[in-house]
C-alpha positions as CSV (number, residue, x, y, z in Angstrom):
1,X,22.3,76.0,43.8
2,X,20.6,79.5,43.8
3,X,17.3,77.5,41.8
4,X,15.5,77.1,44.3
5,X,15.8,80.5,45.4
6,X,14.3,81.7,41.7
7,X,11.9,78.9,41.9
8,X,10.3,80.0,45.4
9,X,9.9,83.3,44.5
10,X,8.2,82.7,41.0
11,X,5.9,79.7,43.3
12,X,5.5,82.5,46.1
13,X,4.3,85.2,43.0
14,X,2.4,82.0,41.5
15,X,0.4,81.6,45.0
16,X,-0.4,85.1,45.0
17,X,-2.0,85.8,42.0
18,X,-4.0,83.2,42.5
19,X,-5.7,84.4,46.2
20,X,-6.1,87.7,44.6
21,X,-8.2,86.1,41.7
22,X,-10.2,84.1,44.1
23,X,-11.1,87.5,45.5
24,X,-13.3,87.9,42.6
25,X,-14.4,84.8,41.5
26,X,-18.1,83.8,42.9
27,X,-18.8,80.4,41.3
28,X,-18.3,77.8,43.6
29,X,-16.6,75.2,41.2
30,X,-14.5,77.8,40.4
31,X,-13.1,78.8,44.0
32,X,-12.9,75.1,44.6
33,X,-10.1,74.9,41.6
34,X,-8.1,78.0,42.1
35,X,-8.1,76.8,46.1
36,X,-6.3,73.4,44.5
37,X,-4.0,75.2,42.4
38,X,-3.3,77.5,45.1
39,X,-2.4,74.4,47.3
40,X,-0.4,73.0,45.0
41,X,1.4,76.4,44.0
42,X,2.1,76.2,48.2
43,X,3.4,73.1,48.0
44,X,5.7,73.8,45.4
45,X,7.1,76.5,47.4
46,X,7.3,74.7,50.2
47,X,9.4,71.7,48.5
48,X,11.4,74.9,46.8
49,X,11.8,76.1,50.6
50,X,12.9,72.5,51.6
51,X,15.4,72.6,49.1
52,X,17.3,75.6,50.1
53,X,17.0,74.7,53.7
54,X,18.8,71.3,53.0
55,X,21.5,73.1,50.9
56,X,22.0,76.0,53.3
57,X,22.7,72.8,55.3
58,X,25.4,71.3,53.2
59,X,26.9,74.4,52.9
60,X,26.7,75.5,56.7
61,X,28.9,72.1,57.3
62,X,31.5,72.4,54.5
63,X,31.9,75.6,56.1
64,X,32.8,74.2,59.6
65,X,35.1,71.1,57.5
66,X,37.0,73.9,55.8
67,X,37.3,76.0,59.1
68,X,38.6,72.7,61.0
69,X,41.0,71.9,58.1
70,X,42.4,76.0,58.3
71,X,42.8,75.4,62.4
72,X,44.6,72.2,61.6
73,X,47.0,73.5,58.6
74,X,47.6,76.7,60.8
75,X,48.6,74.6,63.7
76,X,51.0,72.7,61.4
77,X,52.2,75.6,59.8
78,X,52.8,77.0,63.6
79,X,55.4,73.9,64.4
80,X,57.3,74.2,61.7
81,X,57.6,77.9,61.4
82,X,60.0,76.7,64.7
83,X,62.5,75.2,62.2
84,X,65.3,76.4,60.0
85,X,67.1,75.0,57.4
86,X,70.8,74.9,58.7
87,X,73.7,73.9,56.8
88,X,75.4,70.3,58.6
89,X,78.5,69.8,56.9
90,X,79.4,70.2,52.8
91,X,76.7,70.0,50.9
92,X,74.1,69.0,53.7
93,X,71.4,70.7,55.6
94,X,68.4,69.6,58.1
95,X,65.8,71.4,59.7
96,X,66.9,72.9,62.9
97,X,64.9,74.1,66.1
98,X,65.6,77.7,65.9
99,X,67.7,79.1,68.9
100,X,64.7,80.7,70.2
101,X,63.1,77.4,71.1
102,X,66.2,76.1,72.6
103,X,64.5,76.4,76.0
104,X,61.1,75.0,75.5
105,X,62.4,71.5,73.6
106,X,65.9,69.7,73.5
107,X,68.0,70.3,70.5
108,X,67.3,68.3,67.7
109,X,66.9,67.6,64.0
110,X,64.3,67.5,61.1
111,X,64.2,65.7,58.1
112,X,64.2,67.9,55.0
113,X,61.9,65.6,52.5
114,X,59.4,65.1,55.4
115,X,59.2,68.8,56.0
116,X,58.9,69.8,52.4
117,X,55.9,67.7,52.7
118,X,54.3,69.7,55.2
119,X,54.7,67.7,58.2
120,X,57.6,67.7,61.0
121,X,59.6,64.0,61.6
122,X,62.5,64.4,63.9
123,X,65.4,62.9,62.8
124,X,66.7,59.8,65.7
125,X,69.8,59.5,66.2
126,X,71.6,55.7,64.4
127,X,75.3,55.8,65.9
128,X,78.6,57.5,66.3
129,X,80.1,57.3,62.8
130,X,83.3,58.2,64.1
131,X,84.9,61.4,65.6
132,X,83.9,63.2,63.1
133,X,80.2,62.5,62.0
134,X,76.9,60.7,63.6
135,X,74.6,58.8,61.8
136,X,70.5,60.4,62.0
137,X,67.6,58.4,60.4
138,X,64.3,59.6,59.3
139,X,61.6,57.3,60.9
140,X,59.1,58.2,58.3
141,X,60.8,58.3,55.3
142,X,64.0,56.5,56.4
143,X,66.2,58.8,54.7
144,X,69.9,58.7,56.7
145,X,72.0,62.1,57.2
146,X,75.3,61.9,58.2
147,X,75.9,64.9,60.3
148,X,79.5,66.5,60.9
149,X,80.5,66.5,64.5
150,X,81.3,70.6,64.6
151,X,76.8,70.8,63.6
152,X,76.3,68.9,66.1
153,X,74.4,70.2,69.3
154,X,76.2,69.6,72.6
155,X,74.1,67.5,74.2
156,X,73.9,65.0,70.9
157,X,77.8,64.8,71.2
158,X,79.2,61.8,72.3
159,X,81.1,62.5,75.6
């Protein structure tokens, strides 16, 4: 990548030499060759130029993709920094909205494989097992949870 960077200078050294040489030189033929090489010298460092122009380019853009991918993963990482993982009965857990968030958002549920995965799927409520449990299912990964009724937030509790 840095190349053309070594290459430009050695072309812009290159072009140099050669208008201080024509300085001196008096024979016509002689001019007229040194100006050629000297124009193709500033070519050179112009295609060198070119080159670091179009990868300062590249670069400049997978800066702005990498920043847009950092907004987005921080933005992620913001919703489900909301969530704890809460025991719902023996040997089961969830993510849960954590009590300070009760307010902005009604209670509910999120499934633990789709979390681990980096994304938030709230769990939807199947059926009233019985008294004692209610049926949640994942709709991304369709994973079921049966939840034990004392876990349960109030306003998911059958009246």
């Amino acid at each position: 990548m840095i190349d053309w960077v070594a290459a430009a200078f050695s072309s812009a050294k290159a072009a140099g030499d050669i208008a201080k040489s024509l300085v001196t030189l008096r024979d016509e033929e002689l001019v007229r060759g040194r100006v050629m090489e000297l124009t193709s010298t500033l070519m050179d460092l112009q295609q060198q130029m070119m080159q670091g122009q179009l990868e300062q380019m590249a670069l400049i853009k997978k800066i702005a993709d990498l920043e847009d991918a950092l907004k987005s993963t921080k933005a992620k990482q913001n919703v489900l920094e909301r969530y704890e993982l809460r025991g719902v009965g023996p040997a089961k857990v969830v993510y849960a909205l954590k009590p300070e968030y009760a307010d902005a958002e009604p209670a509910h549920f999120c499934c633990t494989n789709c979390y681990d995965k980096g994304h938030r799927s709230v769990l939807k409520a199947m059926r009233q097992n019985n008294s004692t449990s209610m049926k949640f299912s994942c709709p991304e990964c369709s994973n079921t949870f049966f939840i034990t009724g004392e876990y349960l937030p109030d306003t998911l509790k059958a009246r």
